[in-house]
C-alpha positions as CSV (number, residue, x, y, z in Angstrom):
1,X,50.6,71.1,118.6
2,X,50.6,74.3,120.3
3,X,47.2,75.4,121.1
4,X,47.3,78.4,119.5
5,X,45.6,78.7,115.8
6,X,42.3,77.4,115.3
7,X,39.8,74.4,115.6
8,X,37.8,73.5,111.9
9,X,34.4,72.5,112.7
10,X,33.2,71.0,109.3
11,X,34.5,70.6,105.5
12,X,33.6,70.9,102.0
13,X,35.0,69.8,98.7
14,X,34.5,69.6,95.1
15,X,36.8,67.8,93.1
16,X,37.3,66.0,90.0
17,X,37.1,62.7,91.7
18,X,34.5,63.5,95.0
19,X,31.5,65.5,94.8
20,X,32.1,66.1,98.9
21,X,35.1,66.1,101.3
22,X,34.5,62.2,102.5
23,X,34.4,61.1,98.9
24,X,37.5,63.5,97.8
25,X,39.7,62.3,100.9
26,X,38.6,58.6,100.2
27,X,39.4,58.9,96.9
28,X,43.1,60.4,96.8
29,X,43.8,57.8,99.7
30,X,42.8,54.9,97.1
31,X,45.0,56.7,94.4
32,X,42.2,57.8,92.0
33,X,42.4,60.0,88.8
34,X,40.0,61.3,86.4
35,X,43.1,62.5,83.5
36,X,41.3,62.7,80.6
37,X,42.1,63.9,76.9
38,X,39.5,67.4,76.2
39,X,38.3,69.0,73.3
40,X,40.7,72.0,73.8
41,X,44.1,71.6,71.4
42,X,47.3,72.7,72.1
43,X,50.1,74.5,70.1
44,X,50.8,70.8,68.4
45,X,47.4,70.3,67.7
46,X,47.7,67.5,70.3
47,X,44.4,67.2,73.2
48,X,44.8,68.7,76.3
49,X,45.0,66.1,79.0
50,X,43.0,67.8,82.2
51,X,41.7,66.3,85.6
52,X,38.2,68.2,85.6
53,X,34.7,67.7,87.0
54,X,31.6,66.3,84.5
55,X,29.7,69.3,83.7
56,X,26.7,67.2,84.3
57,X,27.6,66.9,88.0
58,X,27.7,70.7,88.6
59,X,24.8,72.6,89.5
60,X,23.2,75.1,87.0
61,X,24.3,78.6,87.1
62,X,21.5,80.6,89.0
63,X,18.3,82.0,86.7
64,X,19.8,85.9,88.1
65,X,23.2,85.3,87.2
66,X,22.8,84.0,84.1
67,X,21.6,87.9,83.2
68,X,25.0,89.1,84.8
69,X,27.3,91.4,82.0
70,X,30.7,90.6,81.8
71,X,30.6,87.3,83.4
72,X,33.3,85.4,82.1
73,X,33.1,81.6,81.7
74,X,35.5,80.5,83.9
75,X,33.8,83.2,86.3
76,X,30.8,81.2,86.1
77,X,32.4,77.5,86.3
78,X,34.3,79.2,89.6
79,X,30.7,79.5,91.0
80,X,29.6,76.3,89.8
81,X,32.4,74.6,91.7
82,X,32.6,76.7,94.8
83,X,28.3,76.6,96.4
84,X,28.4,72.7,96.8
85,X,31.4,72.9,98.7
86,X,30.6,76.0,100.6
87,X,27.4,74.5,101.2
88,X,28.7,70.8,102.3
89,X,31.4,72.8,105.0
90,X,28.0,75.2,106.5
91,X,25.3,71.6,106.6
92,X,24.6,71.1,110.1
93,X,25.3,75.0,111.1
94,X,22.6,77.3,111.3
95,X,23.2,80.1,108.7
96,X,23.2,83.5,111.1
97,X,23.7,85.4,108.2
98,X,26.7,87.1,110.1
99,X,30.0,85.0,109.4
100,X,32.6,86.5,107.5
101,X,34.4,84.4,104.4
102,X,37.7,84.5,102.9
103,X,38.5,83.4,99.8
104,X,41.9,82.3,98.1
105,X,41.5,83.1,94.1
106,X,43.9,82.6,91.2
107,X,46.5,84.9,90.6
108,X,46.2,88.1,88.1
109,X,47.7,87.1,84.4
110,X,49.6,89.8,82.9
111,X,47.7,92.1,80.6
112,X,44.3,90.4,82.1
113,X,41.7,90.9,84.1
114,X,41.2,89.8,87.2
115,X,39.9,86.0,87.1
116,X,37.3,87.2,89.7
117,X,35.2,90.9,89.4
118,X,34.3,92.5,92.3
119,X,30.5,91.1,92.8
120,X,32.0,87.8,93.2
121,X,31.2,87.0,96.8
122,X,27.4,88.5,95.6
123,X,27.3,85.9,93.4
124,X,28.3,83.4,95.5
125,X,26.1,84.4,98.1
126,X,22.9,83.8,95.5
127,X,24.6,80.8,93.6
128,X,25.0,78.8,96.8
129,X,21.8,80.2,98.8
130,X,23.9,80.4,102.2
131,X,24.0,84.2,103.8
132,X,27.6,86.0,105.2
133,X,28.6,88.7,106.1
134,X,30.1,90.4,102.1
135,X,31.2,93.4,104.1
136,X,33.2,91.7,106.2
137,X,34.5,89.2,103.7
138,X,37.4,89.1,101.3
139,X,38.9,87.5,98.3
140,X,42.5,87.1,98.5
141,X,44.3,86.8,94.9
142,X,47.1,84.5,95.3
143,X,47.8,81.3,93.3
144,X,48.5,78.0,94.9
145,X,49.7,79.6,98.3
146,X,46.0,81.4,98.1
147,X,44.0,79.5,100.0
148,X,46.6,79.1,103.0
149,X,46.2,83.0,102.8
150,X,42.4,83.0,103.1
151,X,43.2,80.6,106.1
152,X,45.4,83.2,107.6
153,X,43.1,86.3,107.6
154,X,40.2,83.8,108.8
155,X,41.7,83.3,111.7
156,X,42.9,86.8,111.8
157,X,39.3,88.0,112.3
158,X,38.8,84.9,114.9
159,X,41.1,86.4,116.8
160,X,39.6,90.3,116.6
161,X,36.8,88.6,118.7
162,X,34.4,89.5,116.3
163,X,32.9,86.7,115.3
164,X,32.7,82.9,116.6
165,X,33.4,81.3,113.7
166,X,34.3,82.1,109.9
167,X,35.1,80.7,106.6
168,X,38.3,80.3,104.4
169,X,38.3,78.4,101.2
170,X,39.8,78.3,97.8
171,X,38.6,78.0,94.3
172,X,40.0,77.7,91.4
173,X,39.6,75.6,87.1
174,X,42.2,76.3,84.7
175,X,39.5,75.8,82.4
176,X,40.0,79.1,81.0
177,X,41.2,79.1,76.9
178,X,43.5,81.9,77.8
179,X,45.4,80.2,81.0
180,X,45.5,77.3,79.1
181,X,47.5,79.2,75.7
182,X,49.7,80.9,78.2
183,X,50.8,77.8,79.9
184,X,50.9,75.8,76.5
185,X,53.0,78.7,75.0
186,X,55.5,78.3,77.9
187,X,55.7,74.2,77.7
188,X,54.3,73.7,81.3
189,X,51.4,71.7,80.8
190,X,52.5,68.0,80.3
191,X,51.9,66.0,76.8
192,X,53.4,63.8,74.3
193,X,56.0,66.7,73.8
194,X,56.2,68.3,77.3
195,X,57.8,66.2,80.3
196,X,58.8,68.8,82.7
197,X,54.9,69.7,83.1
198,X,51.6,69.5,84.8
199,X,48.1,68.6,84.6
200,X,45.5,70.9,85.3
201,X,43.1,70.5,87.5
202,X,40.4,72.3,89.6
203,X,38.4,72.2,92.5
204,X,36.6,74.0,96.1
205,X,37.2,73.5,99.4
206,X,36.0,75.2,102.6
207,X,36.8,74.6,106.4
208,X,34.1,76.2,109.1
209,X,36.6,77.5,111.8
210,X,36.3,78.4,115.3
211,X,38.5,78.5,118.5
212,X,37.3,76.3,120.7
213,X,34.2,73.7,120.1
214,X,34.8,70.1,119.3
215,X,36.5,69.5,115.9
216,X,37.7,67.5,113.5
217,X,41.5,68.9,113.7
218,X,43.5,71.4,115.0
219,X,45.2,74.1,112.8
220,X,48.3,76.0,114.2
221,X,48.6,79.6,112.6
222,X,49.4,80.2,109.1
223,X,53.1,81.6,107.7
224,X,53.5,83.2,105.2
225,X,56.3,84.7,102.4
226,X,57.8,85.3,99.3
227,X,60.4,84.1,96.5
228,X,61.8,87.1,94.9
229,X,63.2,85.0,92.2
230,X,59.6,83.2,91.4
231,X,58.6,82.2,88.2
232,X,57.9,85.7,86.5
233,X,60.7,87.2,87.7
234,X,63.8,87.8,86.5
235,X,66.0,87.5,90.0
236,X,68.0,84.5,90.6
237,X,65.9,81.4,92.1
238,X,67.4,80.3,95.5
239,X,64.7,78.7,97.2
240,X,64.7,81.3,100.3
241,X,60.7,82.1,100.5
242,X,59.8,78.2,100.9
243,X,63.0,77.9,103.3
244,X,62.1,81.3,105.6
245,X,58.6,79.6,105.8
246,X,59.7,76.7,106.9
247,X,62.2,78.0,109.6
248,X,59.4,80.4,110.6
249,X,56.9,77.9,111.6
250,X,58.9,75.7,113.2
251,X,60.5,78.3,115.0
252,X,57.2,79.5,116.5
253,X,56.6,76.4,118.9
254,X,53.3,76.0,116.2
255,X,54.2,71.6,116.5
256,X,54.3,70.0,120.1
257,X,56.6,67.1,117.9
258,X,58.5,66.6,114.6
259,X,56.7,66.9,111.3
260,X,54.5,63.1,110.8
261,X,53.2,63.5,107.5
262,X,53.8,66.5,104.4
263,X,50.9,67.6,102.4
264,X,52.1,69.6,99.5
265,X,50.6,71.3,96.2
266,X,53.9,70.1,94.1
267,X,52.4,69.6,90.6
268,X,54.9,67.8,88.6
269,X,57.4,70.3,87.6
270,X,60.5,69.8,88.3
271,X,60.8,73.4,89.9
272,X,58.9,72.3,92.7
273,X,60.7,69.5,93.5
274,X,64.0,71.4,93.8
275,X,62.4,74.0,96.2
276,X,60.6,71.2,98.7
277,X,64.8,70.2,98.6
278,X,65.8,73.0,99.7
279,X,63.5,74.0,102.4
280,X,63.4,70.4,103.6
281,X,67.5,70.0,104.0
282,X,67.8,73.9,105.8
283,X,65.1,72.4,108.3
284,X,65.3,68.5,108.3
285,X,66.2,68.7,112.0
286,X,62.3,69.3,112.6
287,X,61.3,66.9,110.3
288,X,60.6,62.9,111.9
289,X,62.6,60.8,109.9
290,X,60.0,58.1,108.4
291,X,57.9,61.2,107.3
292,X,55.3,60.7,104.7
293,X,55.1,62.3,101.5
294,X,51.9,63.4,99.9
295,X,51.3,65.5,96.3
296,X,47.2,65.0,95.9
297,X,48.2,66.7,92.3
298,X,48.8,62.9,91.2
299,X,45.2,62.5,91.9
300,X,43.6,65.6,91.6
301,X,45.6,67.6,88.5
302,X,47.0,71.0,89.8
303,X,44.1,72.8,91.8
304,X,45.9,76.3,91.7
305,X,44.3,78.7,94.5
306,X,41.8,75.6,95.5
307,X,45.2,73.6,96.9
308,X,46.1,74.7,100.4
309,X,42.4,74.6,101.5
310,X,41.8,70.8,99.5
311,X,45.5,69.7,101.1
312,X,44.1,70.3,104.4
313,X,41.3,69.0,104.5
314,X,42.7,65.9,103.4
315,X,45.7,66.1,105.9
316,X,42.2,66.6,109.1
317,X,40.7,63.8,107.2
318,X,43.6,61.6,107.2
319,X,44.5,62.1,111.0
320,X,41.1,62.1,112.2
321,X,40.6,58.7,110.6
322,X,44.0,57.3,111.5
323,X,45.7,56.4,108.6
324,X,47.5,59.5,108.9
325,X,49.6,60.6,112.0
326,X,50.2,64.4,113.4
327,X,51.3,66.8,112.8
328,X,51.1,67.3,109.2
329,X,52.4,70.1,107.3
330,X,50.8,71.8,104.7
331,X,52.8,73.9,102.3
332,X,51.6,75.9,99.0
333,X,54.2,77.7,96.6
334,X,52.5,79.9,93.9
335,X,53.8,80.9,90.6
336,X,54.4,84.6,91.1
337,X,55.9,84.5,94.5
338,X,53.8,83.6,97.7
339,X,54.9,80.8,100.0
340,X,53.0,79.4,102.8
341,X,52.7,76.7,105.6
342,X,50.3,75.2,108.1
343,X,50.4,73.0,110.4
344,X,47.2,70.3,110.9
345,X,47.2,68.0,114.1
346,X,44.8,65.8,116.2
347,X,41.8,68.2,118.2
């Protein structure tokens, strides 16, 4: 891998079947699932099947918060979900109160809110105990491709000089009564009735990053762009954002070899499956030709804007343990539009 892009120090996850990133990775290698029929009905009165965390197992929301107006319930699991994780990637690293984090959230919903309010990273700050730098900090709205994004301006301010290491992560739950109407209303979620569909999921994930210092992998820089004819649109789908990506990053001299191993956020839906096609036979040349194929979704559910910081983690944990080779190639496709790609190799 080219040595540009950026080392990752430490890692932290939450997810429905690991409470930390060893756990998580060890359990999506041995093929594990927590699916599970919820109290929440759908439009034919059938359960929801989701992948979800025990509430038991996430910690309480903090004494202050619980006093906050107009936070929602899914703002209050995100925070649940995220300080474990955001703690497990900072353990070891003295907190200098300094370092900048970026964070990929969901995407808006028409007509809605946004699924974050603007004292989020506030709240985070108290919920998890750990001290950054809010000022410098952002949360980046994005969907799936979200947490790639948050990757992308973290090592964006790397680079500025500014700072000698920073956070990116991703959070998301589609445990939201809302979400869940939306995507029932449109047939996506999958059931008795729906086979085309997905299961949702969440989850929190968080990589320490610096550019130099020993590490657990190597990251090459993000790329990033957009399908015009996405899922709310009404433009022809031709699968040219995942494709540009694709052509993009492996135009940029970001892998020293063919692509080892894939790591992508495909859910289910047939949709995805057409567009990994299509980006994969416009580039196959830089592809090896025993690549692997990996959709954690099978495992985890569909971790929305959690996904491109969860996929690759797993892809450093997988390489630095050896039952995965390098490079991988990490690559997140949200609902409304955003593409993007990564590339994870050896330190």
């Amino acid at each position: 891998m080219n040595t540009r892009g950026a080392s990752i120090l430490s890692m932290g996850m939450m997810t429905p079947v690991g409470l930390t990133a060893p756990q998580s990775a060890a359990s999506v290698r041995a093929g594990i699932t927590r699916f599970a029929e919820t109290s929440l009905y759908d439009k034919r009165f059938e359960p929801f099947t989701m992948s979800l965390l025990p509430d038991e197992v996430l910690p309480p929301l903090h004494p202050e918060l619980e006093k906050t107006v107009g936070l929602t319930s899914r703002q209050v699991r995100l925070l649940r979900l995220t300080a474990p994780a955001l703690q497990e990637a900072l353990k070891g690293f003295p907190d200098e109160g300094g370092m900048p984090l970026f964070l990929g959230a969901p995407e808006h919903l028409k007509d809605r809110p946004q699924p974050l309010n603007d004292g989020f990273l506030a709240q985070l700050g108290l919920q998890s105990g750990v001290g950054f730098d809010i000022a410098a900090s952002k949360v980046i709205f994005g969907g799936r491709a979200a947490g790639l994004m948050a990757l992308q301006a973290a090592m964006a301010c790397l680079a500025a000089g500014k700072h000698p290491a920073v956070l990116a992560g991703g959070v998301d739950t589609y445990l939201d009564l809302y979400l869940l109407g939306t995507l029932d209303m449109e047939d996506r979620i999958l059931g008795q009735a729906v086979m085309d569909g997905f299961i949702p999921g969440e989850g929190a994930g968080f990589v320490l990053l610096s550019s130099s210092g020993a590490s657990f992998a190597r990251i090459s820089p993000v790329f990033t762009g957009f399908e015009e004819g996405h899922l709310g649109s009404d433009k022809p789908y031709q699968g040219e954002g995942l494709a540009t990506v694709f052509a993009e990053i492996f135009g940029s001299g970001a892998f020293a070899q063919p692509v080892r191993e894939v790591y992508s956020a495909m859910n289910g839906e047939n949709h995805w499956a057409k567009e990994w096609g299509v980006a994969f036979l416009r580039n196959q040349g830089s592809f090896d030709p025993s690549h692997g194929i990996h959709h954690p979704a099978d495992c985890l559910g569909d971790t929305g804007a959690a996904s491109g910081i969860l996929l690759t983690i797993l892809a450093a944990f997988g390489i630095g343990k050896g039952y995965r080779r390098s490079p991988a190639l990490i690559t997140c496709s949200s609902d409304l539009g955003n593409r993007a790609a990564v590339a994870v190799g050896s330190p």
